[in-house]
VOBA-1610 file (N, C-alpha, C; in pm, whole numbers, padded with zeros to 5 digits, always signed):
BEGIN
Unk-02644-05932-02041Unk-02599-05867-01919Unk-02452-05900-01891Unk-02424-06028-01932Unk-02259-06046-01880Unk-02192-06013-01996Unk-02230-05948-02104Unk-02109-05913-02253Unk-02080-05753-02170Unk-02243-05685-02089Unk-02159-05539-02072Unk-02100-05549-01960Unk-02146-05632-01871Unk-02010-05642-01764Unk-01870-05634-01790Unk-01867-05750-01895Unk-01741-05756-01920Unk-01717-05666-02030Unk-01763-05574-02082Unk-01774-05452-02149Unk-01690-05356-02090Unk-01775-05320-01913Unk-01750-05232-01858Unk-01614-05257-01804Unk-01584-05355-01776Unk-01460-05413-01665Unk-01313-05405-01691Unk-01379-05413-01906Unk-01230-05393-01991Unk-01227-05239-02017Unk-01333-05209-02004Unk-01326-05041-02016Unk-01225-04971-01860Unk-01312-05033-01749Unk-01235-05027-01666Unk-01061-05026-01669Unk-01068-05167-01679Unk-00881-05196-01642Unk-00789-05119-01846Unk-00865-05100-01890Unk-00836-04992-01991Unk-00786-04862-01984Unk-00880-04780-01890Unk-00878-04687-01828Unk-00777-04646-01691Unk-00752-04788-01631Unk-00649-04817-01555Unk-00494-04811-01603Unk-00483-04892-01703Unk-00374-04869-01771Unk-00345-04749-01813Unk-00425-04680-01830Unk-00410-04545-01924Unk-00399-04461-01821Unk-00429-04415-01682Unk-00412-04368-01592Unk-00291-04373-01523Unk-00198-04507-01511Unk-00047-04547-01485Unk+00001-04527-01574Unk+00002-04505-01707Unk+00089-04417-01806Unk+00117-04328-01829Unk+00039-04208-01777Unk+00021-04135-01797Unk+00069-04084-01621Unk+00016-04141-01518Unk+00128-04089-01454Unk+00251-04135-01391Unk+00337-04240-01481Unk+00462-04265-01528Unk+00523-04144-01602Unk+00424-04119-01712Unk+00497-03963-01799Unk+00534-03878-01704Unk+00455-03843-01669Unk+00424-03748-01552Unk+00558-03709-01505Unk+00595-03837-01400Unk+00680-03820-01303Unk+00855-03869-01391Unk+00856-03886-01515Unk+00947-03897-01568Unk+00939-03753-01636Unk+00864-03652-01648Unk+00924-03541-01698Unk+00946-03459-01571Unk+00887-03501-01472Unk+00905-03388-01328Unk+01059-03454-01359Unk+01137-03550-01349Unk+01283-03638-01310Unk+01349-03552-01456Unk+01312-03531-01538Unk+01416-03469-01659Unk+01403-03321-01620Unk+01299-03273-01557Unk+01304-03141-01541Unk+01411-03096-01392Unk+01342-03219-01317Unk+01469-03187-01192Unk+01635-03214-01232Unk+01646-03253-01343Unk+01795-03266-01365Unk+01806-03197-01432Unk+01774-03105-01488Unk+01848-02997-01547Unk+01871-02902-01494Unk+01983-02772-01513Unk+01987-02651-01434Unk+01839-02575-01440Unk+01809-02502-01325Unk+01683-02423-01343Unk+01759-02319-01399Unk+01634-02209-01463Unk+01640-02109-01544Unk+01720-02089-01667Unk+01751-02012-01670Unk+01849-01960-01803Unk+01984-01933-01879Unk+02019-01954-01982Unk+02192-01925-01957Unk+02165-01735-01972Unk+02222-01699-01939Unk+02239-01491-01934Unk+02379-01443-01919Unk+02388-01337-01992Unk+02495-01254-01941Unk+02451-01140-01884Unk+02516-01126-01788Unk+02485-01000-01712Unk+02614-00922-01628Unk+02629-00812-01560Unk+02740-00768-01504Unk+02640-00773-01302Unk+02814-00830-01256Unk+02763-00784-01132Unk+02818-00675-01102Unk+02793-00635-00945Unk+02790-00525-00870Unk+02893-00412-00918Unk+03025-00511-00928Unk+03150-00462-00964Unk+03161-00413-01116Unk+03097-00452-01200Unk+03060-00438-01375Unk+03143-00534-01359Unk+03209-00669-01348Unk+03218-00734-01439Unk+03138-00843-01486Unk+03160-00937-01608Unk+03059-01012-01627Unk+03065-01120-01574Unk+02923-01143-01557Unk+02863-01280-01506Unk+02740-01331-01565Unk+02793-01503-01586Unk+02650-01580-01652Unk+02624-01692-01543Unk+02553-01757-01617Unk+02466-01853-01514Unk+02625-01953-01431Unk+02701-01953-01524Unk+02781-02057-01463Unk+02837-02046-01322Unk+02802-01889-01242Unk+02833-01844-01120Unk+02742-01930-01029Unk+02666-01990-01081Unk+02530-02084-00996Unk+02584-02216-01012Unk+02716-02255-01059Unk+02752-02353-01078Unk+02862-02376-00928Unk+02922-02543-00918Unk+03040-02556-00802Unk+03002-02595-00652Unk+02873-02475-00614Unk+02840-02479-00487Unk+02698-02430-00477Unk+02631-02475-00410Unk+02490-02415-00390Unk+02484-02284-00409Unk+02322-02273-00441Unk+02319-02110-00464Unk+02222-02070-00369Unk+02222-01939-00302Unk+02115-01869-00241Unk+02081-01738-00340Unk+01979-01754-00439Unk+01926-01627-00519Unk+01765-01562-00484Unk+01787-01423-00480Unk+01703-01335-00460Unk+01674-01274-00614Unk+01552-01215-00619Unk+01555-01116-00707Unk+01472-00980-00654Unk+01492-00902-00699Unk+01435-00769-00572Unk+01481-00616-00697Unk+01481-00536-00587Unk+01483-00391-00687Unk+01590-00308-00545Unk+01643-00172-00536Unk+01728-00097-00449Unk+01592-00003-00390Unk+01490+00034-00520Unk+01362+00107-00437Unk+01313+00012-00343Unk+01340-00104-00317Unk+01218-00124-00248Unk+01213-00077-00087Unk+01065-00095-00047Unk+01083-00015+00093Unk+01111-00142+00185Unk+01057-00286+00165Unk+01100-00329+00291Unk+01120-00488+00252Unk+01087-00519+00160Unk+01109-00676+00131Unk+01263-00749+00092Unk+01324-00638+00027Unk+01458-00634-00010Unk+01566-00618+00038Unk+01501-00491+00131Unk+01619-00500+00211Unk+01622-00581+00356Unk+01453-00581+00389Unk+01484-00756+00481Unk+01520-00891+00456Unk+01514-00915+00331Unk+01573-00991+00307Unk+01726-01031+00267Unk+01752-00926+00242Unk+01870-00905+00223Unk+01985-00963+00351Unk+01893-00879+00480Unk+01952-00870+00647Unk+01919-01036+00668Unk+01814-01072+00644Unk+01766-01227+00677Unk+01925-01316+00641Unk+01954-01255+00483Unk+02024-01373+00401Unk+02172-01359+00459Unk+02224-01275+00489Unk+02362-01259+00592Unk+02355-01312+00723Unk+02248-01311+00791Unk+02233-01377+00896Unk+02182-01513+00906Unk+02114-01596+00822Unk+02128-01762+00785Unk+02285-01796+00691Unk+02326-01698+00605Unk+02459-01738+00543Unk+02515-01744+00646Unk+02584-01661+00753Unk+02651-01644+00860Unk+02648-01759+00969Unk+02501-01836+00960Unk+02508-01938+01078Unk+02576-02076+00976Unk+02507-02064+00882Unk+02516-02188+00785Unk+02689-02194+00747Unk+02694-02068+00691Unk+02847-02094+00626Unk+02975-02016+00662Unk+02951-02048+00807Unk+03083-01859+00880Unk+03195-01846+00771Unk+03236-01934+00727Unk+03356-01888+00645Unk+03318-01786+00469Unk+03196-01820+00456Unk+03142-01789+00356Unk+03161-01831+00195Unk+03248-01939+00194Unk+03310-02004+00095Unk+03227-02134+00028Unk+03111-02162+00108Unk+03040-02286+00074Unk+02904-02267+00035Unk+02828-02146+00007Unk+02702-02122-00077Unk+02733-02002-00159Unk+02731-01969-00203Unk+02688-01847-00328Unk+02561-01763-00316Unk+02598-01673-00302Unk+02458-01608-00265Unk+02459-01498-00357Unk+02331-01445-00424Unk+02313-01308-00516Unk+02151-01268-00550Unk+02181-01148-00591Unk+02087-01077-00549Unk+02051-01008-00722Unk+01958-01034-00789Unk+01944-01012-00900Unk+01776-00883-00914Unk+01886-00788-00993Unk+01765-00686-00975Unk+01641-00729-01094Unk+01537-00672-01035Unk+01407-00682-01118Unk+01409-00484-01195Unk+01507-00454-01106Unk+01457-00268-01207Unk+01563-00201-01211Unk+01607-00263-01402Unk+01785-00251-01424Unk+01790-00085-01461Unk+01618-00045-01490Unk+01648+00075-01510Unk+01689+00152-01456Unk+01685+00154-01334Unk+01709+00243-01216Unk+01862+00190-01134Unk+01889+00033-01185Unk+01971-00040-01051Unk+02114-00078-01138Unk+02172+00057-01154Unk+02284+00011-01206Unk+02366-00055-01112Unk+02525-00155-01177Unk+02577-00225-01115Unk+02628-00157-01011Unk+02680+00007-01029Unk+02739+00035-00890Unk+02638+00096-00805Unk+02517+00133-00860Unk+02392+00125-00723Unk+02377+00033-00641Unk+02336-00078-00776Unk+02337-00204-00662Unk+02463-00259-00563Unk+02580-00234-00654Unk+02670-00251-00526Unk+02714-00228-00376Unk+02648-00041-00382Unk+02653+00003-00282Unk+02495-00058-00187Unk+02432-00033-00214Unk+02287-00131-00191Unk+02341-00224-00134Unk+02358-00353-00179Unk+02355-00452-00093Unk+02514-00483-00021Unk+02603-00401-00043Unk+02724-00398+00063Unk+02716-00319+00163Unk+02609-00237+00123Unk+02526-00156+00287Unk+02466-00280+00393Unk+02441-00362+00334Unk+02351-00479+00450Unk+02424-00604+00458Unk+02558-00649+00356Unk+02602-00735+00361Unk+02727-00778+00228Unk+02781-00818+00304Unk+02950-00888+00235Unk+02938-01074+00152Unk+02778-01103+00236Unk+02776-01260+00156Unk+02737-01232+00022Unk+02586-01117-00040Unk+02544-01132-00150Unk+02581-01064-00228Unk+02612-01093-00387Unk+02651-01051-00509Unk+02528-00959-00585Unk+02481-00810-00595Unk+02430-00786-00666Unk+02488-00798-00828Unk+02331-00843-00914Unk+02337-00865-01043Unk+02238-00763-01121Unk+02312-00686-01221Unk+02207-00578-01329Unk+02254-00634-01443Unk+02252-00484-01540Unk+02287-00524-01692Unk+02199-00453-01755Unk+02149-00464-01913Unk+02095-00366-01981Unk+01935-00452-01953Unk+01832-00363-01992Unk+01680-00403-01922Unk+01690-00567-02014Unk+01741-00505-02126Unk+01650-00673-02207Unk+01683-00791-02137Unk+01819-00782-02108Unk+01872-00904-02053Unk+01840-00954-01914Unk+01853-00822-01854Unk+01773-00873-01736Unk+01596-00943-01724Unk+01575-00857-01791Unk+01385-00893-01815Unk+01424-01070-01895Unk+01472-01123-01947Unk+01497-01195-01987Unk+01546-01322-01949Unk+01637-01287-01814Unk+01689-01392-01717Unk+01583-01370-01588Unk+01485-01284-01584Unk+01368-01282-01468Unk+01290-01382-01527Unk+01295-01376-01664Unk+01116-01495-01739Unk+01185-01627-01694Unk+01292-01575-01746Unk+01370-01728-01733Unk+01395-01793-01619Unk+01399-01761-01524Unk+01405-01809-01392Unk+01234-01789-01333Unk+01118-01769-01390Unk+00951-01757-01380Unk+00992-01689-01275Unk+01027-01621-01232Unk+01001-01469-01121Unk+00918-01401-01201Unk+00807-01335-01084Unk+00696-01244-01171Unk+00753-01117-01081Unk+00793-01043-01212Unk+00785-00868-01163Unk+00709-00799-01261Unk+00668-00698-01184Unk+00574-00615-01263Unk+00586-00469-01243Unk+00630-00403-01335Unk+00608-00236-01307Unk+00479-00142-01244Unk+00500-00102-01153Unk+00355-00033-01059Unk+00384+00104-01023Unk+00311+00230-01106Unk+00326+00326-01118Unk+00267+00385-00957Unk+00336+00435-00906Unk+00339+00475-00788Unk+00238+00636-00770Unk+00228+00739-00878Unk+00225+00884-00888Unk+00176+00905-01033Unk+00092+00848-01126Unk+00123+00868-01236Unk+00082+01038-01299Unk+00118+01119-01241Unk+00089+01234-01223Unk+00244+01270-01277Unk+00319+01286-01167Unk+00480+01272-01147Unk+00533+01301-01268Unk+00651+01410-01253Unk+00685+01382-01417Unk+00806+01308-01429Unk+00839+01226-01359Unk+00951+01130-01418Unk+00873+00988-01367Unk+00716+00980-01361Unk+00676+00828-01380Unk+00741+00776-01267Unk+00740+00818-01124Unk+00742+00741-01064Unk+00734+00553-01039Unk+00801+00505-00959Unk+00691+00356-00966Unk+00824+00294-00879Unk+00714+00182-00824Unk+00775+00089-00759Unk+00759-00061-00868Unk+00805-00168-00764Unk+00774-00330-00872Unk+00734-00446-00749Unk+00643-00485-00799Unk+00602-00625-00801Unk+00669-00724-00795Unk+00698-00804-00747Unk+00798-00908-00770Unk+00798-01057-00662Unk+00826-01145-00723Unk+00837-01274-00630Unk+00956-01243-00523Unk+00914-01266-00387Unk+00951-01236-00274Unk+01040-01362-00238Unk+01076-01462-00291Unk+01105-01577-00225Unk+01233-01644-00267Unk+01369-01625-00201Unk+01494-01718-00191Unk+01489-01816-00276Unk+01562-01835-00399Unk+01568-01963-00465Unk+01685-02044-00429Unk+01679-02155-00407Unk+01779-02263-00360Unk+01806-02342-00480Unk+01950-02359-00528Unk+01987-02431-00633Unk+02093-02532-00553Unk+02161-02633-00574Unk+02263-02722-00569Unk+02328-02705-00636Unk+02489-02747-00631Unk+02593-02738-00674Unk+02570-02704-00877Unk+02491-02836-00932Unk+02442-02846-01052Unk+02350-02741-01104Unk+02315-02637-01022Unk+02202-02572-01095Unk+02076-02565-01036Unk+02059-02696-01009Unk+01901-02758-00990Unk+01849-02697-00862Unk+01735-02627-00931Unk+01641-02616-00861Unk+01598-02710-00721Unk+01601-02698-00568Unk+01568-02754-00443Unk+01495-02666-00356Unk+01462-02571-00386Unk+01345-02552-00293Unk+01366-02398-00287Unk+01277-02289-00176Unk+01220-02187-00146Unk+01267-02124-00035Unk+01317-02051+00027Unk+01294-01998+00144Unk+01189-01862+00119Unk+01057-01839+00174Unk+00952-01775+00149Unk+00980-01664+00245Unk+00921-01579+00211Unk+00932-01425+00241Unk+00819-01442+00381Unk+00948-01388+00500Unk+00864-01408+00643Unk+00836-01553+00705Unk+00974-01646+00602Unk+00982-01787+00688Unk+01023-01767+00830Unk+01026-01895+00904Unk+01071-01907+01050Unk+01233-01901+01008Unk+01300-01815+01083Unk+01409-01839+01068Unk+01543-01968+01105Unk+01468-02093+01189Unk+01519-02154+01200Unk+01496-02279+01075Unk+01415-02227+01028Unk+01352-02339+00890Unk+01462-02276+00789Unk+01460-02164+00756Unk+01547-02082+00692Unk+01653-02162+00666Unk+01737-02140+00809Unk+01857-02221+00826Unk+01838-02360+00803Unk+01787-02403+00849Unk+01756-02543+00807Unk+01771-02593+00688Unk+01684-02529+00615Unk+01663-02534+00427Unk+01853-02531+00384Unk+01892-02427+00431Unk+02037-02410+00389Unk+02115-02480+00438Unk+02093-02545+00544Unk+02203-02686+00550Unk+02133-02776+00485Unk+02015-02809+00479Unk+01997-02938+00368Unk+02079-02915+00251Unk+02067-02794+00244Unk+02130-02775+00072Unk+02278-02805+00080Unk+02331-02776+00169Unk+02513-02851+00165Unk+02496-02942+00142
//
C-alpha cells in the first residue's frame, strides 16, 4: 500500500512538473508572438495609387479597418466612428495612422476607394491593389472575408462580403494591442486609443 502511494504522489508531482512546462512554453510563445509585428509584409497601392507596404504601420500607432465601398452600413459607420475618436484622441492628426483596407479589390479600386472614404473623412487612408495581394494581406492579418452572392440570378453576380467588423490597434512597432469592436461604447473607443499613445 505505501510503494503505490508513493507511486501515485511521484506520478502526481510528475504531472505537476509537466503542467508548469508546458505552461511556461505557453506564455513564452504568446511573449515571441507579442513581439513581433502582427500580420504581413504586402505591397499594395493606396487611395492615391501610390505604393504602400506594411512599413506605413510602422513610427506611430495604427488604427486599421478592413471593410468593402458596397457595404451598406458597417463601413461606412465605422468609418464616421474612426474620425470622430481620431479627432478627440489626436486633433492634430499627426500621432496615429489610421487606414482602411478593402476586403473587395474587385470592385474597390484605389480611386473608388479614395473617393469613399474622403466622403466621411480626412484621418483614414484607403488601401486596394490587384485581388491576390490583397486576399493575401487579409489571411495575413486573420480577417475573415467571405464573398456572399446577393442575386445569384443577376447577370453580373451580384454580391456583397462578409468580413471582420473590428478596428485593429497596432503600436508604434507593429504589434498587435487590442480591438475596438463593431458597436463599442464610444468612450471605451477613445479610451483604447489613448492607451495606445
Amino acid at each position: 500500500m505505501k510503494a503505490i502511494r508513493l507511486v501515485l504522489w511521484g506520478l502526481i508531482a510528475a504531472m505537476a512538473v509537466a503542467l508548469g512546462w508546458l505552461t511556461y512554453e505557453w506564455q513564452a510563445s504568446d511573449s515571441a508572438i507579442a513581439a513581433k509585428p502582427y500580420g504581413v509584409p504586402f505591397e499594395l497601392v493606396d487611395q492615391s495609387g501610390s505604393p504602400i507596404t506594411e512599413a506605413a504601420f510602422r513610427g506611430r500607432p495604427t488604427a486599421l479597418f478592413f471593410g468593402f465601398t458596397h457595404c451598406p452600413e458597417v463601413c461606412p459607420t465605422t468609418l464616421f466612428e474612426m474620425d470622430g475618436w481620431l479627432r478627440q484622441v489626436d486633433p492634430e492628426g499627426d500621432r496615429i495612422g489610421a487606414y482602411f483596407i478593402t476586403v473587395d479589390p474587385e470592385r474597390d479600386t484605389p480611386e473608388l476607394l479614395g473617393n469613399y472614404v474622403s466622403g466621411v473623412t480626412d484621418r483614414v487612408i484607403g488601401i486596394s491593389g490587384p485581388a491576390d495581394k490583397v486576399s493575401a494581406a487579409v489571411k495575413g492579418f486573420n480577417i475573415y472575408a467571405k464573398k456572399v452572392p446577393i442575386d445569384t440570378k443577376a447577370p453580373e453576380g451580384d454580391y456583397t462580403m462578409d468580413h471582420t467588423a473590428s478596428v485593429f490597434l497596432l503600436d508604434a512597432d507593429g504589434r498587435f494591442k487590442g480591438t475596438i469592436a463593431w458597436g463599442e461604447n464610444p468612450e471605451i473607443a477613445v479610451k483604447k486609443l489613448e492607451n495606445l499613445l
